[in-house]
Structures are given as C-alpha cells and as structure tokens.
TORSETI-118597 format. One record per residue (C-alpha): x, z, y; residue in three letters. Coordinates in steps of 0.05 Angstrom, whole numbers, plus 32768, in hexadecimal, padded with zeros to 4 digits. Layout:
N
{{X, Z, Y}, ALA}
...
This chain:
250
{{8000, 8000, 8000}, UNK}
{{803B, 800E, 8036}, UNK}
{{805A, 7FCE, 801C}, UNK}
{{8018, 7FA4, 802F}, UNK}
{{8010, 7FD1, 8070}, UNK}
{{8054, 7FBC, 808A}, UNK}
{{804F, 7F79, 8072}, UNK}
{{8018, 7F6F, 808D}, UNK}
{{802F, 7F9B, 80D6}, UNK}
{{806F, 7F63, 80D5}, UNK}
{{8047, 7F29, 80CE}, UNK}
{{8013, 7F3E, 8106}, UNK}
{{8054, 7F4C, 8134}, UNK}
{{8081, 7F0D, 8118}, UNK}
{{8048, 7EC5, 8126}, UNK}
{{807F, 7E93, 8104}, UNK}
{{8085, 7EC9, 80C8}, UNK}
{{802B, 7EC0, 80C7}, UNK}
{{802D, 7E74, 80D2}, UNK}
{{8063, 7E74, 8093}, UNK}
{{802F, 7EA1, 8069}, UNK}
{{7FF4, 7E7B, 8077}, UNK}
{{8014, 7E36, 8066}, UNK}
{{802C, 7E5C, 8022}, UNK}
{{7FE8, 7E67, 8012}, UNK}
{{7FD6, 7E21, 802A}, UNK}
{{8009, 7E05, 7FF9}, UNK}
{{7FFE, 7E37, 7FC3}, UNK}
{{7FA8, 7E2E, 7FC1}, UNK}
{{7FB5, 7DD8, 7FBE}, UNK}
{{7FEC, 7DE2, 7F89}, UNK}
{{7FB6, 7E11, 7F5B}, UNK}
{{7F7B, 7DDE, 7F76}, UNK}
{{7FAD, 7DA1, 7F55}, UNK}
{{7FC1, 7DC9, 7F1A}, UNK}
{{8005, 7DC6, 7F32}, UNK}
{{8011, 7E00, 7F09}, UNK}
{{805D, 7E05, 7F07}, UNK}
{{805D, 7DFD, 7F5E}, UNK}
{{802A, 7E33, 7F62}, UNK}
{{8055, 7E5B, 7F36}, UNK}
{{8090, 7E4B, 7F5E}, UNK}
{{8068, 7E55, 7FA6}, UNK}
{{805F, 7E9E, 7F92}, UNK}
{{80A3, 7EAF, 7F70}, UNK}
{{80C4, 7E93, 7FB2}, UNK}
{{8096, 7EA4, 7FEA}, UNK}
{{80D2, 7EA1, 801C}, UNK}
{{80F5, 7E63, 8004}, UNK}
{{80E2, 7E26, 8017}, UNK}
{{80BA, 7E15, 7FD1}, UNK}
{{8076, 7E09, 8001}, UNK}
{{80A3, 7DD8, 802C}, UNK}
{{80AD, 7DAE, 7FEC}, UNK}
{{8077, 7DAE, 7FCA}, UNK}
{{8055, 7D95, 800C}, UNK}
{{8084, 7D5D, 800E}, UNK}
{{8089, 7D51, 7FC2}, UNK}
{{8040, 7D60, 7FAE}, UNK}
{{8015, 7D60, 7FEF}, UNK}
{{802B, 7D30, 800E}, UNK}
{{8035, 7D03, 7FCE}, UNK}
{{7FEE, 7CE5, 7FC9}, UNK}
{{7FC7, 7CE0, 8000}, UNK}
{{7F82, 7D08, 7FF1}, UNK}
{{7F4F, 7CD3, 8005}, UNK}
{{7F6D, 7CA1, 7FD4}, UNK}
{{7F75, 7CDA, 7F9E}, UNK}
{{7F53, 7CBD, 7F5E}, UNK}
{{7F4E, 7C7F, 7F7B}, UNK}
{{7F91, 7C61, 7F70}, UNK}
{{7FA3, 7C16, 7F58}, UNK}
{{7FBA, 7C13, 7F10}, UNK}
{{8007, 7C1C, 7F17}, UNK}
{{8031, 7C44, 7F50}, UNK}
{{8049, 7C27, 7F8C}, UNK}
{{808A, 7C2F, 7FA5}, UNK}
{{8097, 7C45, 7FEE}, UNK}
{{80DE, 7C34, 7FF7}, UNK}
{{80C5, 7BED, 7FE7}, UNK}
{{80A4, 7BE9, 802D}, UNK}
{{80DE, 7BCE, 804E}, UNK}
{{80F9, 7B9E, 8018}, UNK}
{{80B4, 7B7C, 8019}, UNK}
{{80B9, 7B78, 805E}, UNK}
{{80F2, 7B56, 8056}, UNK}
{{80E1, 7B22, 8025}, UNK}
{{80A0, 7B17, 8048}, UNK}
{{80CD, 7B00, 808E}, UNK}
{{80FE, 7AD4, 8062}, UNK}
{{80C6, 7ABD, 8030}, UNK}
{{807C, 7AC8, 8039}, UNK}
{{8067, 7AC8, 7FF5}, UNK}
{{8023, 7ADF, 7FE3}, UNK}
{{803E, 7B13, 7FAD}, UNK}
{{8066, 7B36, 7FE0}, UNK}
{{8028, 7B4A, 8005}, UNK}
{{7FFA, 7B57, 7FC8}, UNK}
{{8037, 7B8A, 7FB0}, UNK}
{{803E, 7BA5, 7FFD}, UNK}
{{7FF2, 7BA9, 8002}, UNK}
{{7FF1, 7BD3, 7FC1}, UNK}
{{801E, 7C01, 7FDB}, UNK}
{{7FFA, 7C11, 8022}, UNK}
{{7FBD, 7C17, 7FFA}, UNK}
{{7FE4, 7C4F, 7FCE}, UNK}
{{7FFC, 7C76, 800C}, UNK}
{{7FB6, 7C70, 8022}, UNK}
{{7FB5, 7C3E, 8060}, UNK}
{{7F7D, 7C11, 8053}, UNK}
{{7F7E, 7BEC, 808D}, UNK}
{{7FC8, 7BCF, 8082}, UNK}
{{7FBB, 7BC8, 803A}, UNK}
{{7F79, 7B9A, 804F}, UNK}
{{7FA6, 7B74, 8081}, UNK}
{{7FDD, 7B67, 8047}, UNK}
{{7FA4, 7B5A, 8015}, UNK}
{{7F88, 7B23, 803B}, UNK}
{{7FCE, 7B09, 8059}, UNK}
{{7FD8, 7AF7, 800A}, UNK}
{{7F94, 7AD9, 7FFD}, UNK}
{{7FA0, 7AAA, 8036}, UNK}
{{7FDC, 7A8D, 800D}, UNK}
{{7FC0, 7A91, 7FCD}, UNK}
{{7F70, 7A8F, 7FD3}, UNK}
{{7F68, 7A91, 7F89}, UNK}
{{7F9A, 7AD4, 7F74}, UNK}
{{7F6F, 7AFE, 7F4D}, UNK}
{{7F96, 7B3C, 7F5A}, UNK}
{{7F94, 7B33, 7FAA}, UNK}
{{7F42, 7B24, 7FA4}, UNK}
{{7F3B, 7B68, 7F77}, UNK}
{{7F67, 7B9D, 7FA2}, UNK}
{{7F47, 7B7E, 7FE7}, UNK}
{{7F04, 7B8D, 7FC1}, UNK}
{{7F17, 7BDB, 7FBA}, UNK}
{{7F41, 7BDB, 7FFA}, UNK}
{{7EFF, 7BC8, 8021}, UNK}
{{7ED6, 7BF9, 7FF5}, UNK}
{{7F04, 7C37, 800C}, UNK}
{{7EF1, 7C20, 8055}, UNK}
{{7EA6, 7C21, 803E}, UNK}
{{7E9C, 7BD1, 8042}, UNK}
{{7E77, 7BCE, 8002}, UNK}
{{7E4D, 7B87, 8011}, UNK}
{{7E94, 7B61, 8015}, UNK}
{{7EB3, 7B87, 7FE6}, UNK}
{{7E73, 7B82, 7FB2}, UNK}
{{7E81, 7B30, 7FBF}, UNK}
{{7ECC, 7B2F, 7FA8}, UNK}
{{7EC7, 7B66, 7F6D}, UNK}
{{7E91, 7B45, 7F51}, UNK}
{{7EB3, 7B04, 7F56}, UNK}
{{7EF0, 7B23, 7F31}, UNK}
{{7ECB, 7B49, 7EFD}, UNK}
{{7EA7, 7B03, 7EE4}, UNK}
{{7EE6, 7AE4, 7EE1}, UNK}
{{7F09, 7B21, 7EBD}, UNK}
{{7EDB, 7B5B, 7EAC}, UNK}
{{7F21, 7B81, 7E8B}, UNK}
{{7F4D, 7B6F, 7ED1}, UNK}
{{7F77, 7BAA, 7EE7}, UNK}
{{7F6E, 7BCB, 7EA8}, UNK}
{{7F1B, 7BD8, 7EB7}, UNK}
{{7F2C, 7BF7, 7F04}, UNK}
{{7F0D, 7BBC, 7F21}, UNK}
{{7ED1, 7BBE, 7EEF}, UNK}
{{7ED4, 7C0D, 7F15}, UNK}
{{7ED4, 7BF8, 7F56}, UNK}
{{7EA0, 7BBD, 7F48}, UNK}
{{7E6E, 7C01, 7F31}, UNK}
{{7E80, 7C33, 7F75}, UNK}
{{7E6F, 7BF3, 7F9F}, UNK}
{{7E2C, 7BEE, 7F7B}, UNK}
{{7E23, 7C3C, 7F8C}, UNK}
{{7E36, 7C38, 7FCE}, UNK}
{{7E00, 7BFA, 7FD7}, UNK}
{{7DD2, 7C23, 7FB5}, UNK}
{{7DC0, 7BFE, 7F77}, UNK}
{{7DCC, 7C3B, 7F45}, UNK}
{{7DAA, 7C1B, 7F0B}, UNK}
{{7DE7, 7BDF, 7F16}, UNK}
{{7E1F, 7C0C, 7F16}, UNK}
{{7E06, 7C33, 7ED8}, UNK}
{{7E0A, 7BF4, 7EB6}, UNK}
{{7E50, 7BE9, 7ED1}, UNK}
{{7E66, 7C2F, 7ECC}, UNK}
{{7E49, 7C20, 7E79}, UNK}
{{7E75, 7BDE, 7E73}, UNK}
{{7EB1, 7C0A, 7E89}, UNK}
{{7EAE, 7C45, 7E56}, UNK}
{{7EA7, 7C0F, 7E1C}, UNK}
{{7EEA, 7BFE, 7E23}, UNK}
{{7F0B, 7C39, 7E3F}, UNK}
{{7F08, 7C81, 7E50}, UNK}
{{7F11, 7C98, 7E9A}, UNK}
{{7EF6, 7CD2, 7EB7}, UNK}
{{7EED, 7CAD, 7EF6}, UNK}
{{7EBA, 7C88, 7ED5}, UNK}
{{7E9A, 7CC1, 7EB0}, UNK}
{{7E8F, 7CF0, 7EE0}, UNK}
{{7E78, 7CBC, 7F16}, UNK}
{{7E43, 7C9B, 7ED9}, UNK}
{{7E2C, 7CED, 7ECB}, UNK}
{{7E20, 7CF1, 7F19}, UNK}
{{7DFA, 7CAE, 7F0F}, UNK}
{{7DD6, 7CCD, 7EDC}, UNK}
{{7DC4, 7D11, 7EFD}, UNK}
{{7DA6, 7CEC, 7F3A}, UNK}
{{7D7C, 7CC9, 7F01}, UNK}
{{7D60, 7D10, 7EED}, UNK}
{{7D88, 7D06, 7EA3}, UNK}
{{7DAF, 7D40, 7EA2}, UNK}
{{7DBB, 7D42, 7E5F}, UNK}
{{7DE1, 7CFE, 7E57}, UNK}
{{7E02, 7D15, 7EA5}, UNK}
{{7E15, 7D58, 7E71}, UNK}
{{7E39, 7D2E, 7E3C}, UNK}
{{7E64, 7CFE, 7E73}, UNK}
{{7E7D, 7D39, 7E95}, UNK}
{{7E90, 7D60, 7E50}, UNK}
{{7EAD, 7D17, 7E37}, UNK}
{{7EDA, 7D15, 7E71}, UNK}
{{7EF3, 7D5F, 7E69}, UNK}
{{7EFF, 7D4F, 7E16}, UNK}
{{7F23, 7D11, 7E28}, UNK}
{{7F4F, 7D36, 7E59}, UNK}
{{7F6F, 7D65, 7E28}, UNK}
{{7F88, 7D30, 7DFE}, UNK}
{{7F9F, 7CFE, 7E3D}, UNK}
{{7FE9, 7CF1, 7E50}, UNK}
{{8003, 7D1A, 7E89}, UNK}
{{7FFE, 7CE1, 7EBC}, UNK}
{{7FC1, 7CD4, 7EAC}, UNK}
{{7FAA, 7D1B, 7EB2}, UNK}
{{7FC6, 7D22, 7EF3}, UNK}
{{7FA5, 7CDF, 7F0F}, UNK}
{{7F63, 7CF7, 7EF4}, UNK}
{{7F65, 7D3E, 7F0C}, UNK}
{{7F30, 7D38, 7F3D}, UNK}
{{7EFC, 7D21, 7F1A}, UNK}
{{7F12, 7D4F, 7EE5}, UNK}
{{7F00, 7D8F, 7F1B}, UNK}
{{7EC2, 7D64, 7F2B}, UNK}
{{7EA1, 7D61, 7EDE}, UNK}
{{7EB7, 7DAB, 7EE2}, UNK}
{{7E92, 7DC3, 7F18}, UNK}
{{7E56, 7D94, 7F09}, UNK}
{{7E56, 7DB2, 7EC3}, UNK}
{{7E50, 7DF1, 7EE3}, UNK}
C-alpha cells in the first residue's frame, strides 16, 4: 500500500513520468486486445524500458487498423516504395504500379493505392489483377456501385482469383448495397472452397439480421474451431474477426 501511495504521489508530482504510464497501459491493453501475448508479457516485466516504444513501432504501427482483416492475399513490402518509384520514371510498366498500388493499399492509403490502381489499368485495360484490387480499393472508400461493376466483372471471369478474396469482396459490396440475400449467396460460394473467418463471421452476421440465429450460431463456432488448428499467420490475419464471432457468440 505505501508502494502504490508513493507511486502514485511521484507520478501526480512527475507529468512525463504519467504521460509514460498511461501510454504503457495504452500499449499493454492493444497488445492483450491482439493477443500479443509475449509483448504484453514483456510490457509489464519492463515497465521502464522502452518495450511500449517497440511494440508501438513493431506491432502498432505495423498494420494500420482500418485495413486490419482486410488485407490483399500476400504482404507488401515498404522499402519497395522507392524502387518502384524508380522503375516507374525509367519504365512505366503497368506491373510496377499494380505492385506499388498493393503496397499503399497495405499501409492503408486508399487514395494512392486507387491512383496507382488505375494508372496500371490505363496501360493494360484488360489486367485482371489491377480490375480486382481497384474493386476493393474503392470498396474501403465506400464506392460500392463502381466497385460492385469491376468485382463482378472479375469474379465471372475467375470465381477462384486471389485465392477467393475477390469472390469476398464481390459479397461486402453486395452488403454494403444492401442486397443481403446476394451476398449470402456469395458469402456460400466462398466457404465451399475455403475456410476464412472473414467470411464466416460476416455470413453469421448475414444470418442474424435474417432472424436465423441458429445457422449465425454454427458460423461463428466454425470460425473459432477452424482457428485452433490454423497456421500462425493465418491466425494473426484473422484475429479480428476471431474477437468478433467471440463476442457475438456471447
């Protein structure tokens, strides 16, 4: 008790030494809220260090939240930026700017990612890739009518493209135009072929606006079961709808 009074008198008399503690607990909540177990761990072991300054910059700062289960299959690299840059000035190919596009959209900056996106449609109208990530660029902005036009496009041609994340993105476009009984058939097509919680937990919401909160019940348990036995990179891509089928379970 005299420890906490005196910690507790320093940090009232010291605002730097507050301003540290409350960015501790910042860092320390988001770590548990991630299930960044061995950080959290390492937050409170070393509350003086500068473990929270890392883990912001490592962790935090890693993946920006509003793209967080949202990402493109496959990581993109920042220190590419400038190299694309590059070979963009000497070459203006239409990869380049697909690639650089895919990495703004990673980091979260939609509107660059749109202007690449479209810079490499207008040399190569027909790329399937560039037609696809423009489709779920323009969706993160909330353009769903032009982005309905080019996911739909790329789903007839290739249902499977980008490993079933287009097929994804083709179903939260129908959502956000508000055909629900469209996207349930999407959000159906997807989980034939593959597994993701993204899709599960968003076709149990489906289903619980429907009033069928039994078959809402079993997509939300799915997702957990399939969780336990997923890959680590998977598991830490799908973490947030993971915490969502939790809390809608409970």
């Amino acid at each position: 008790m005299h420890f906490v009074y005196y910690y507790l008198a320093a940090l009232r008399s010291n605002p730097l030494a507050l301003l540290a503690t409350a960015f501790q607990i910042w860092m320390l909540v988001d770590a548990i809220r991630r299930d960044e177990w061995l950080w959290a761990v390492l937050i409170l072991i070393f509350p003086y260090g500068l473990t929270s300054l890392f883990y912001f910059f490592m962790v935090y700062r890693a993946a920006p939240s509003a793209m967080q289960g949202f990402e493109l299959p496959g990581a993109g690299k920042r220190h590419r930026i400038k190299e694309l840059e590059t070979l963009i000035h000497n070459l203006d190919k239409p990869h380049h700017y697909l690639e650089l596009g895919d990495i703004y959209f990673q980091k979260g900056n939609l509107a660059k990612a749109e202007e690449c996106y479209r810079a490499s449609l207008e040399r190569d109208p027909q790329d399937l890739d560039a037609r696809a990530h423009l489709g779920q660029c323009l969706l993160r902005q909330k353009k769903p009518d032009e982005a309905c036009a080019l996911l739909y496009q790329v789903c007839v041609e290739n249902p499977k493209h980008d490993y079933g994340y287009s097929l994804m993105a083709y179903a939260e476009t129908l959502q956000l135009l508000g055909d629900a009984a469209g996207a349930i058939e999407v959000w159906k097509r997807v989980l034939e072929d593959h597994t993701y919680a993204r899709a599960r937990v968003q076709l149990g919401e489906l289903y619980l606006a429907e009033k069928k909160p039994d078959l809402a019940r079993l997509e939300f348990q799915s997702a957990l079961n399939d969780d336990r036995y997923a890959p680590s990179f998977q598991r830490k891509r799908d973490r947030v709808w993971i915490r969502r089928a939790r809390a809608l379970l409970r």
